[in-house]
N, C-alpha and C positions, 0 to 999 in steps of 0.2 A: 504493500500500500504506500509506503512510505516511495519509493520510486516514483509514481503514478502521480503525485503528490508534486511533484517537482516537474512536473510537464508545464510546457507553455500552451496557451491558446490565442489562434489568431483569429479573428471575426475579417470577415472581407465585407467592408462596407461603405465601397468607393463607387459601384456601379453606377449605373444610369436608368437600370429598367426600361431601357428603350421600347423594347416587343410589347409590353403593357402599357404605353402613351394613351390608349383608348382608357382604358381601364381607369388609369391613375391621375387623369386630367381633368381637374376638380371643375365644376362649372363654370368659374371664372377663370379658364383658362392655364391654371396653373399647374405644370406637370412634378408632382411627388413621388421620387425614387421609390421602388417597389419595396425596396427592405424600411421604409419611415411609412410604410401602410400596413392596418392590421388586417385580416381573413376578412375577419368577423367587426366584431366591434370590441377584442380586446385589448392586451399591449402590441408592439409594433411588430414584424417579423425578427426587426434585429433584437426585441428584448427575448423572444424565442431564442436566438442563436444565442444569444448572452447567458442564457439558464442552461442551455448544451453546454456551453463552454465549461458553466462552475460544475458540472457532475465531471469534469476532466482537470480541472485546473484551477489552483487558486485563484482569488481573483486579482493579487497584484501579480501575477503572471497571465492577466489575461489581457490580451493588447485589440485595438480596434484602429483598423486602417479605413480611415475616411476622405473625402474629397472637402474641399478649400471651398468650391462653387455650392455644396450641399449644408455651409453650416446652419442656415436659420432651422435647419431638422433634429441636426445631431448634437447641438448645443445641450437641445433639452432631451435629448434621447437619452444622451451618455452623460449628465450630469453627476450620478453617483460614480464613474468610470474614474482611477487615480489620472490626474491631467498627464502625467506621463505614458501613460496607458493608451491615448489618444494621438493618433498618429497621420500627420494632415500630409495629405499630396496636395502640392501647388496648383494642380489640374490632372485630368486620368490620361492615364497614359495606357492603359488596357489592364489586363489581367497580370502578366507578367512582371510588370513594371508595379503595380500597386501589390504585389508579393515580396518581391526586391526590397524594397525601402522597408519596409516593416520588419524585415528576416536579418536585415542589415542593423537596425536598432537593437533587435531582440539578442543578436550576438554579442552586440556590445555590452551588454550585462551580462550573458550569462554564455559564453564559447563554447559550452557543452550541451544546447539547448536542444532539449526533444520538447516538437510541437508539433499539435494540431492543426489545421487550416479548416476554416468553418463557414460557409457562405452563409451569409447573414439573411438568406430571402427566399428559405427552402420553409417547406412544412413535414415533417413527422410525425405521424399520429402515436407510433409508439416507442417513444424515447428510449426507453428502458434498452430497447433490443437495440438499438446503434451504441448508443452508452455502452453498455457491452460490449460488443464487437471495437469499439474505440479503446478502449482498454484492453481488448489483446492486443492490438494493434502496438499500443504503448510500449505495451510489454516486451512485445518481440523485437524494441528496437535495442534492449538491452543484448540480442544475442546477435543482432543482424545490424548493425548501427550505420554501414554504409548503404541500406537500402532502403529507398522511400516507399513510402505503401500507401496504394492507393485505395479507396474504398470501392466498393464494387455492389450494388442492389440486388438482391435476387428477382427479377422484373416480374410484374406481377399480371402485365399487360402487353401488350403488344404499342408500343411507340415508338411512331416513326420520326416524334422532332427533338429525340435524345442521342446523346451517345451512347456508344457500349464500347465494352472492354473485354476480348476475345481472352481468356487465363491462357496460359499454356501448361507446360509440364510442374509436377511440386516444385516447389521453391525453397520446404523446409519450414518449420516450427508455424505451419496452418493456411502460407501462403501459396500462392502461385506467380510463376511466370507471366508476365504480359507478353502473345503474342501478338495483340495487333489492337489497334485502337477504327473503330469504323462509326463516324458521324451521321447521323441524320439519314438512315438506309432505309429503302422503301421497304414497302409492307412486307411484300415475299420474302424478300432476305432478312428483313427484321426477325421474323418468323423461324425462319434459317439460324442465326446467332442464337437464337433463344434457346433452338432447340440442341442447339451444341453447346449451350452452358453459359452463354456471355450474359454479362449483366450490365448494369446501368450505371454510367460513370459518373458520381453523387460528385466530383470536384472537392473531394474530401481527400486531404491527405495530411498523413502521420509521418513524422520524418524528423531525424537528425539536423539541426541546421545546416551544419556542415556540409551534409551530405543533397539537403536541398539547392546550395551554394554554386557545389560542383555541378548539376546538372544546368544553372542558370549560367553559369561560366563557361560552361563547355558549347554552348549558345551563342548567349549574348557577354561575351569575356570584357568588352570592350565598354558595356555600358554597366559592365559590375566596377570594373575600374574607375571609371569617368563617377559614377554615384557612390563610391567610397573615398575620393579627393575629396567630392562637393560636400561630403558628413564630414572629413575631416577638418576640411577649411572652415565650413560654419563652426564647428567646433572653437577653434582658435580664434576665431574672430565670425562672433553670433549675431552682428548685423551684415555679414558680407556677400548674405541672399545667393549664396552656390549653388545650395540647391534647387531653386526660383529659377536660376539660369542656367544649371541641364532640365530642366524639365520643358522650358522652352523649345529645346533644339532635338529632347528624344522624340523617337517612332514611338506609335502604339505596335504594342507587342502584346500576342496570347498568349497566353501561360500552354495552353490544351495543344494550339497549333503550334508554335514556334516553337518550344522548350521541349516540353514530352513527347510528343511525336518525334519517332526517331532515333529515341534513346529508351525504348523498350527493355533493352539488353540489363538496363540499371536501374528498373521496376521490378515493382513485388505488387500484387494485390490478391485483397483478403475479400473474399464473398461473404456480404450482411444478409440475415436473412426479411425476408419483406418485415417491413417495417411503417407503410404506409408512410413513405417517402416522396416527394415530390419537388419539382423546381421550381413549380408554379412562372414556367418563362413564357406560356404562351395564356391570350385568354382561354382558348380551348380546356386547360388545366387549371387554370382558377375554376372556370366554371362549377368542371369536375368535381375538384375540392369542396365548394360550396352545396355541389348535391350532397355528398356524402355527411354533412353538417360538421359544426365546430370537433375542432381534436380535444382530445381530453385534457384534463384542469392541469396546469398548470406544476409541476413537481415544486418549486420554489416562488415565492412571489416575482415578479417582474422589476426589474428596474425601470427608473424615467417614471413619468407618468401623463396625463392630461387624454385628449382626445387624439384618435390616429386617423387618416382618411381611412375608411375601411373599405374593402373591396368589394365586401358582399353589395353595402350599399352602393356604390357606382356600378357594380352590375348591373341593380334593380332599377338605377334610374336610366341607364342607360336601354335596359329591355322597354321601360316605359314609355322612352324618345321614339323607339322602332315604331312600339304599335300605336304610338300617336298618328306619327307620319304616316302608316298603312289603313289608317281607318279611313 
């Protein structure tokens, strides 16, 4: 326990939510990242990922990367968060790039850091069983430390606007091999993967920092370096906005596309068993969500508080816009 205990957590909570703009675009026009909206009408998606996080990780080891253009959300979102704990991109720079900075801080306190990565704008219905499977995960990095592990869904369904993650051969103490990563595959073949074992790429990963480090370096080597001056120089001098000024001049880069594809050979993933998991990236999968009704109470109270835009409700108004206009 005591190992486990010493884990870090990352919340990814830089996104845009772009695929939901219909969904999350409040009457007056105003577009609310998908993780600062709740399902229903309780706390936010990201205070969901925030109570994942504490069944993993203390909470001053629990760190949240957020975007610079999103504060009037996350101000009050993350206000019990320790301000160090709060970790701002100047602007998004994609997945990869809002991974980086975060993993780059986290190292600097703690060189030997095992962490979790946690998307801040999934729904679980049954905690318990990822919790779980996240703590082997933990576990196995004590005996495998140079290998990331990815999380992997036992698909419950047939969906064609996920990724999946093809296992390959054992890998050793509950894992497997990645052979192959395959995006967004139509129905037949989804079907196909399903029924050879693949599962659903939850964008959950357990990892060594270090050994996260290596795979972003063996990449993007050039913007680990270029974003490890720019932390050093603000360092030494905290108004001279270094990092303000690579973030200007980087690429967006994906974590899924650029980094992990490719370097298969230096993955491990662990198959969760259904867990009524989902990304909620499209409205198709909100909807979903909302038939099946609210996920169960809550394991710890929520942090932040006040009202969230809730999804359900922009659903309803916007089904009522349809059949206004059709009658």
């Amino acid at each position: 326990m005591a190992e486990i205990n010493t884990a870090w957590a990352l919340v990814l909570a830089a996104g845009e939510g772009s695929r939901l703009q219909a969904l999350t675009t409040t009457a007056s026009g105003t577009s609310v990242p998908k993780q600062f909206c709740s399902l229903f009408d309780g706390p936010a998606l990201l205070h969901d990922a925030l109570r994942r996080a504490a069944m993993l990780a203390d909470e001053s080891r629990t760190c949240v990367i957020v975007a610079e253009q999103h504060r009037q959300w996350w101000r009050r979102a993350l206000a019990t968060v320790p301000e160090r704990n709060v970790i701002v991109q100047p602007c998004n720079r994609g997945t990869a790039i809002g991974i980086l900075l975060p993993l780059l801080r986290i190292l600097e306190r703690d060189r030997d850091a095992r962490l979790v990565l946690l998307p801040s704008d999934h729904l679980v219905r049954q905690e318990a069983v990822l919790a779980d499977a996240l703590r082997t995960a933990l576990e196995r990095l004590r005996w495998c430390p140079g290998e990331p592990l990815l999380t992997g869904i036992v698909p419950e369904e047939v969906d064609v606007e996920l990724g999946y993650i093809v296992p390959g051969e054992q890998g050793g103490r509950g894992a497997r091999t990645v052979a192959r990563f395959v995006e967004k595959p139509q129905r037949a073949q989804a079907l196909e993967l399903i029924h050879a074992g693949a599962l659903w790429n939850a964008f959950i990963v357990v990892t060594r920092g270090q050994a996260l480090l290596n795979l972003l370096r063996a990449r993007i080597g050039d913007v680990v370096s270029a974003m490890e001056t720019a932390l050093a120089h603000d360092r030494a001098e905290p108004n001279a906005g270094a990092l303000a000024a690579l973030y200007e001049r980087l690429p967006s880069i994906d974590f899924s596309r650029d980094i992990v594809a490719g370097q298969e050979a230096a993955l491990r993933v662990l198959s969760v068993p259904p867990c009524g998991w989902s990304d909620l990236g499209t409205p198709r999968r909100v909807e979903d969500a909302l038939r099946r009704g609210p996920q169960s109470a809550a394991l710890i109270e929520p942090r932040g508080g006040g009202a969230w835009l809730s999804l359900a409700a922009q659903h309803h108004r916007l089904q009522m816009g349809q059949q206004a206009a059709g009658a």
